[in-house]
C-alpha positions as CSV (number, residue, x, y, z in Angstrom):
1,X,0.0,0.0,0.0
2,X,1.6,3.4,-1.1
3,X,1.0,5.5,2.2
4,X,2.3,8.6,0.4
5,X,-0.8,8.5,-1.8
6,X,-3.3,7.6,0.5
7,X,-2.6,9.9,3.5
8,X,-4.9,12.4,3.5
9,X,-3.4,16.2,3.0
10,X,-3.7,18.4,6.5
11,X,-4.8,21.8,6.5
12,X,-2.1,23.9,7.5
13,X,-4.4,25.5,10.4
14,X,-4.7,22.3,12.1
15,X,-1.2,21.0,12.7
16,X,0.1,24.4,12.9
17,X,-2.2,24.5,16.4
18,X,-1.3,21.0,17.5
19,X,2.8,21.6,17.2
20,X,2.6,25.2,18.7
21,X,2.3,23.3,22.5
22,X,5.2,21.9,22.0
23,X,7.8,24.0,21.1
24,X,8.7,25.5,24.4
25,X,12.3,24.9,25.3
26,X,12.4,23.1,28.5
27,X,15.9,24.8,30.4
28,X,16.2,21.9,32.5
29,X,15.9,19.4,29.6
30,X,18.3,21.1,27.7
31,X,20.7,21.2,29.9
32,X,20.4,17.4,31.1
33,X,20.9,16.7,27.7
34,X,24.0,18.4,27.9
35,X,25.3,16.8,30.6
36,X,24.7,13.4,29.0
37,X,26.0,13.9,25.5
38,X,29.0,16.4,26.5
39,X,30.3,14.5,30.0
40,X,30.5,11.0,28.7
41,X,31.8,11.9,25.3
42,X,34.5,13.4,26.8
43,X,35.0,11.3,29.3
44,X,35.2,7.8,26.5
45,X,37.6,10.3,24.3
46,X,39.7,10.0,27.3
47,X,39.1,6.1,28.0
48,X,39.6,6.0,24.4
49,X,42.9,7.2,24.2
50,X,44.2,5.6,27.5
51,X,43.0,2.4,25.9
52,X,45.9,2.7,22.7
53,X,48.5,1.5,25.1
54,X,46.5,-2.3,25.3
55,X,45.1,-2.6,21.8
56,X,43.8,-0.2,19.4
57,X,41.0,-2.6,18.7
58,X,39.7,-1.9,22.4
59,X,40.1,1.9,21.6
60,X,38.3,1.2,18.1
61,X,35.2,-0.4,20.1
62,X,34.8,2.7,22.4
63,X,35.3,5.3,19.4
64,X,32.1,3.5,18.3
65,X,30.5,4.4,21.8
66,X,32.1,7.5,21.6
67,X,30.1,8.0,17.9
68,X,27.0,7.8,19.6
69,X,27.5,10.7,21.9
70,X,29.0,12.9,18.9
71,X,25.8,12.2,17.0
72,X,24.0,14.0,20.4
73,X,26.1,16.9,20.3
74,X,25.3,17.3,16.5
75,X,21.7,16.6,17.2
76,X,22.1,19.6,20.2
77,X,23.5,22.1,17.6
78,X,21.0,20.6,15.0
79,X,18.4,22.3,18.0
80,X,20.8,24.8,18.5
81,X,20.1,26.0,14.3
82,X,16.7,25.9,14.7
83,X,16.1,28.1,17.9
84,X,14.6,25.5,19.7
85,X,17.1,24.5,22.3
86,X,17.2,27.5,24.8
87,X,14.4,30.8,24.5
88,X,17.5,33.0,23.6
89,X,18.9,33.1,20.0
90,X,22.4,34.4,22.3
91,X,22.0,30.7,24.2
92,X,21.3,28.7,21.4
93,X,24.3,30.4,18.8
94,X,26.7,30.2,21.7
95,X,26.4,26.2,22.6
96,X,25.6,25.5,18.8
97,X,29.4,27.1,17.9
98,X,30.6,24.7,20.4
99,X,29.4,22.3,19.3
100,X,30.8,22.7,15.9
101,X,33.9,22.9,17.2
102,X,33.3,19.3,18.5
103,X,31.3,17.7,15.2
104,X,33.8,19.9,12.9
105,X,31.2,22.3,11.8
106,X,30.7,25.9,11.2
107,X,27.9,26.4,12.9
108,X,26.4,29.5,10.9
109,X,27.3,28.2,7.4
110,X,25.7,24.9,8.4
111,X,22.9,26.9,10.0
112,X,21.6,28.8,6.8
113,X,22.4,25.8,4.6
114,X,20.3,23.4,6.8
115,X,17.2,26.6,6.5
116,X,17.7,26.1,2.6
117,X,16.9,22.2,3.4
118,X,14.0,22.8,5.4
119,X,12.7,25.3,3.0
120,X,13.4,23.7,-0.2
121,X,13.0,19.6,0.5
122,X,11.6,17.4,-2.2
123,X,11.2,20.7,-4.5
124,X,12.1,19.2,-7.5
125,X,13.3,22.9,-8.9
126,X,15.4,23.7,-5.9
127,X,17.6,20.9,-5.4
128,X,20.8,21.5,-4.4
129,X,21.7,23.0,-1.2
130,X,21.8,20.4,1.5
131,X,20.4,17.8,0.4
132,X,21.4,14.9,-1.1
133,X,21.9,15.2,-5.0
134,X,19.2,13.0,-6.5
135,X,18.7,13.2,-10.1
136,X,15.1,12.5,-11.9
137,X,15.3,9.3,-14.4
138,X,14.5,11.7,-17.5
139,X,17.9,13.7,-16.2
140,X,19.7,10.8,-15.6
141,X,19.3,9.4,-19.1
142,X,20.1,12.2,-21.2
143,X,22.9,13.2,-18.9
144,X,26.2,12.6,-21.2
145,X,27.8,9.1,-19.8
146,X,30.9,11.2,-17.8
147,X,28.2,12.2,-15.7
148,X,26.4,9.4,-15.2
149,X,29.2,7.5,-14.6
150,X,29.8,9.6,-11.8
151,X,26.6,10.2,-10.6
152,X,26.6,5.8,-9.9
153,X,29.8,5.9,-8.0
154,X,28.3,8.9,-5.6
155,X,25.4,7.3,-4.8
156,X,27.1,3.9,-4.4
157,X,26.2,2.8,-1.0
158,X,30.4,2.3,0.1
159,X,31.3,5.6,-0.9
160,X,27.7,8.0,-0.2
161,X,28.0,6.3,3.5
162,X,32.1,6.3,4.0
163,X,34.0,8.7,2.3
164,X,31.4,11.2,1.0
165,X,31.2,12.1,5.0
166,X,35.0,12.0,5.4
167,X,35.1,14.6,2.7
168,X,32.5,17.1,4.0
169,X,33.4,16.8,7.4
170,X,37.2,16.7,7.2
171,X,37.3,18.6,3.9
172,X,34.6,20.5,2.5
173,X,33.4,22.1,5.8
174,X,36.8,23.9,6.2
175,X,36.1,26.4,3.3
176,X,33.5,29.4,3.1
177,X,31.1,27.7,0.5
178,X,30.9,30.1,-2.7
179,X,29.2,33.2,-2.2
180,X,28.9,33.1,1.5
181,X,27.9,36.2,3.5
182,X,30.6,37.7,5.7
183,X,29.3,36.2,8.6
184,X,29.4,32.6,7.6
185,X,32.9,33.0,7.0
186,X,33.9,34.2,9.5
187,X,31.9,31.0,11.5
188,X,34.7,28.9,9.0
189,X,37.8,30.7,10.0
190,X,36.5,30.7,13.7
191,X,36.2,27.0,13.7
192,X,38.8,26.2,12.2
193,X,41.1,28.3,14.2
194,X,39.9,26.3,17.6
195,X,40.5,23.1,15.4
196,X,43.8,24.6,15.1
197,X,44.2,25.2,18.8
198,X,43.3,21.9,19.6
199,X,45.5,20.4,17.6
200,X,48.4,22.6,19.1
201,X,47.2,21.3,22.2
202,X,47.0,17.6,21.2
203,X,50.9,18.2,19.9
204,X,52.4,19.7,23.2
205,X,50.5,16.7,25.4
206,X,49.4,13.4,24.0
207,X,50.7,13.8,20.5
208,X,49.5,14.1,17.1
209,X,49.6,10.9,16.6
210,X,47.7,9.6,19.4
211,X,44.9,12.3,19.1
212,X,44.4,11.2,15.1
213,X,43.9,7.5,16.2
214,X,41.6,8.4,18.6
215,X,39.9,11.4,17.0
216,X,39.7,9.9,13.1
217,X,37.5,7.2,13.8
218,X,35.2,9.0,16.4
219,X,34.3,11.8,13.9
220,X,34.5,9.8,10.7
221,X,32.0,7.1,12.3
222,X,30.0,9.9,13.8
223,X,29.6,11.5,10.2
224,X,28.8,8.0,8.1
225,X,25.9,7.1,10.8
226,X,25.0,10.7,10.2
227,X,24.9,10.5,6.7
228,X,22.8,7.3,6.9
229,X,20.4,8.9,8.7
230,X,19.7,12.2,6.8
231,X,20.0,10.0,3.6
232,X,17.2,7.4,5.1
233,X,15.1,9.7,6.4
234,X,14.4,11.4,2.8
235,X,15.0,9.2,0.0
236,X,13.0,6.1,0.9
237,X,10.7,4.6,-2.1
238,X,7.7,6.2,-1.5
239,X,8.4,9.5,-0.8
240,X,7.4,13.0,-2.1
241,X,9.2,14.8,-4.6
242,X,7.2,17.7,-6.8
243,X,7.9,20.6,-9.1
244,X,7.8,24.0,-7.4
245,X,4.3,25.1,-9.2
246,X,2.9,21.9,-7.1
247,X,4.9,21.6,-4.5
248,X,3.6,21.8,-0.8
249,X,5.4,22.3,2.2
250,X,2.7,20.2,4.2
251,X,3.7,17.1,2.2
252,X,7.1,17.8,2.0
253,X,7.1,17.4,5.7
254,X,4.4,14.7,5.9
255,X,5.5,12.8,2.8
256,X,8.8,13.3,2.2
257,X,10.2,12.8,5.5
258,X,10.0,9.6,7.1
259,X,8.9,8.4,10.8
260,X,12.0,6.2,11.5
261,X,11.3,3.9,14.1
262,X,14.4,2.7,15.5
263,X,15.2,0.8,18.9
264,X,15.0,2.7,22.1
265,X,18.9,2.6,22.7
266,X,19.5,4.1,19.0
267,X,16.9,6.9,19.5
268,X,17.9,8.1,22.9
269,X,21.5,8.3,20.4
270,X,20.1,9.9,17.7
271,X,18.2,12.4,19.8
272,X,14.7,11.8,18.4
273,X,15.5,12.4,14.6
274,X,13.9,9.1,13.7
275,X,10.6,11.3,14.3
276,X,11.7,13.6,10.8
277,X,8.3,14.1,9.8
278,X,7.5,16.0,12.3
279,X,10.5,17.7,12.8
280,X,10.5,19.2,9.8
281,X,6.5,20.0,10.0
282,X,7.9,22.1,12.9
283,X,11.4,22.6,13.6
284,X,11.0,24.6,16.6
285,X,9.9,21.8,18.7
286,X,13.2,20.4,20.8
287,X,14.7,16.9,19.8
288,X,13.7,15.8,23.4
289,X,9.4,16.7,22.6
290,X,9.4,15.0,19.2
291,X,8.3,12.0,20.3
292,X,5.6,13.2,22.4
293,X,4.3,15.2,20.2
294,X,3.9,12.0,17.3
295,X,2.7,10.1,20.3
296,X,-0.3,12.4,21.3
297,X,-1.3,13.2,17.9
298,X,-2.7,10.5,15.5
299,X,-2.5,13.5,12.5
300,X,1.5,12.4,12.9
301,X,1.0,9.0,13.2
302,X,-0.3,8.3,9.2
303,X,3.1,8.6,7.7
304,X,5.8,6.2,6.0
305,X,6.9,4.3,8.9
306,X,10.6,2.2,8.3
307,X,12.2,0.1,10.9
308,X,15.7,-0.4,10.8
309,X,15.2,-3.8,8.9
310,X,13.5,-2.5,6.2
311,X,15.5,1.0,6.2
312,X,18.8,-1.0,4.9
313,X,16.7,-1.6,1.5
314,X,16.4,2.1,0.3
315,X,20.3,2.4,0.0
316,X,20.0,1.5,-3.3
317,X,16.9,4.1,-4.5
318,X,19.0,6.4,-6.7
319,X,16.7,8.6,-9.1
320,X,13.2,10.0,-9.0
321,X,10.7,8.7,-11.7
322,X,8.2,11.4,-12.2
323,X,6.0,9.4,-13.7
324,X,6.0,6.8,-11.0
325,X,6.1,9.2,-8.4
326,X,8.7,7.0,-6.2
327,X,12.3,6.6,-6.2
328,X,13.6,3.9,-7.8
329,X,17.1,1.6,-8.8
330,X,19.7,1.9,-11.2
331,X,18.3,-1.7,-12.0
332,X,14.9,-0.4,-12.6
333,X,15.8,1.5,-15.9
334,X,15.4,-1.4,-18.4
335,X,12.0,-1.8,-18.1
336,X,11.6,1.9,-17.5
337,X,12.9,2.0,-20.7
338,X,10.9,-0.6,-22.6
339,X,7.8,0.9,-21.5
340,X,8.6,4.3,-22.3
């Protein structure tokens, strides 16, 4: 059953009222949560580390656990971008820098890229700026074969999951992205310049060395699960893609974002960003309200719903047929072509 075509379309009046409860920062929420992402991340970065002089296996098993609590400082300055973490805007750019410092991202260039998501996602006609480049079947097949050539190898599962993250996090998010206002930049060289200090630091105490084999595959673990998660939550088959003449923001949220239902442990990690569609219905409501808020409202609860089971099969969905209205396979495009 295609849910995406059944569910009936909200009027904006109605879930506009039922989020609006829910979007009240909680102080003492927010800052438990930072005492359980921040203190025992630090505190396995350290384990982590002491653990090299026994077996760097041992260390490679708690930079996994260590992962996990990386992910909940990116889902704090995720909040953080959104204004939903603490009343003040002061509060919320001042722990949401930090934290970028920590998941290796400017925190105001990632801020007004992440508003472009938000404001643009599955507008066919405004693809682009973060998202995840998806081409439509008609684009992919009259795109010269450089291009799709390339286009297969980025959306391959072992490099869109391993080293595209490596690149943006390590790489790409240590440049002012073209035509970046003032004070993005400045966000970059700011970052970057702690990065720097820390790095001075690591050299005069543990060393280099030590901090990379520690660091590397915290961060680059942190940034594939990441990755996973941003990719599942979009691009599953039956999800909502429309040209900007059609396009609605109420199904772009509804539709196009999925309700991924993971195991307790994994969601406490992930801070709630399984519940997407409502999240991007309203991201003003904290990570920590999300799942009340799908909980007490059966409007939320009529969405694409994918387990972690079934999530592993949509990391193969590659284009958009228009036609179909779904995402479908490289494999898919002989008999797309027969019948067209």
């Amino acid at each position: 059953m295609n849910t995406t075509n059944t569910l009936a379309r909200p009027g904006k009046p109605a879930w506009t009222s039922i989020v609006a409860k829910y979007q009240t920062p909680d102080q003492w929420k927010s800052n438990r949560q930072l005492a359980n992402s921040f203190l025992p991340f630090i505190f396995l970065w350290y384990l982590t580390y002491r653990s090299l002089a026994y077996s760097y296996w041992l260390a490679l098993v708690l930079a996994l656990l260590s992962a996990g609590f990386l992910m909940r400082i990116f889902i704090i300055q995720h909040d953080c971008g959104h204004g939903s973490f603490f009343k003040t805007r002061r509060a919320n750019d001042t722990v949401g820098f930090i934290c970028g410092i920590f998941t290796l991202t400017p925190y105001f260039q990632w801020r007004r890229r992440h508003a472009i998501h938000h404001a643009t996602s599955s507008n066919l006609d405004e693809r682009g700026v973060g998202d995840v480049p998806t081409m439509t079947v008609e684009e992919y097949l009259q795109a010269p074969y450089w291009r799709r050539i390339a286009y297969r190898l980025f959306r391959h599962p072992l490099i869109l999951f391993t080293l595209v993250p490596a690149a943006v996090f390590f790489v790409i998010n240590r440049f002012p992205a073209p035509g970046s206002p003032k004070r993005e930049r400045a966000s970059v060289y700011w970052t970057d310049l702690a990065l720097a200090t820390v790095l001075l630091a690591a050299h005069l105490t543990i060393g280099l060395k030590a901090f990379f084999l520690v660091a590397v595959p915290i961060m680059w673990l942190a940034a594939s699960v990441g990755t996973w998660l941003f990719f599942v939550q979009h691009q599953f088959e039956d999800t909502y893609w429309d040209e900007a003449r059609h396009w609605d923001f109420t199904l772009a949220g509804l539709q196009g974002s999925s309700y991924y239902k993971l195991p307790r442990l994994l969601q406490w990690f992930t801070g709630n960003i399984g519940f997407h569609h409502i999240h991007h219905l309203s991201p003003r409501i904290p990570n920590y309200s999300l799942q009340k808020c799908h909980e007490e409202n059966p409007l939320f609860q009529q969405v694409v719903v994918l387990t972690l089971a079934a999530s592993l099969k949509t990391m193969t969905l590659s284009l958009w047929d228009e036609k179909q209205r779904k995402l479908v396979r490289f494999r898919d495009l002989k008999p797309i072509r027969a019948v067209r």
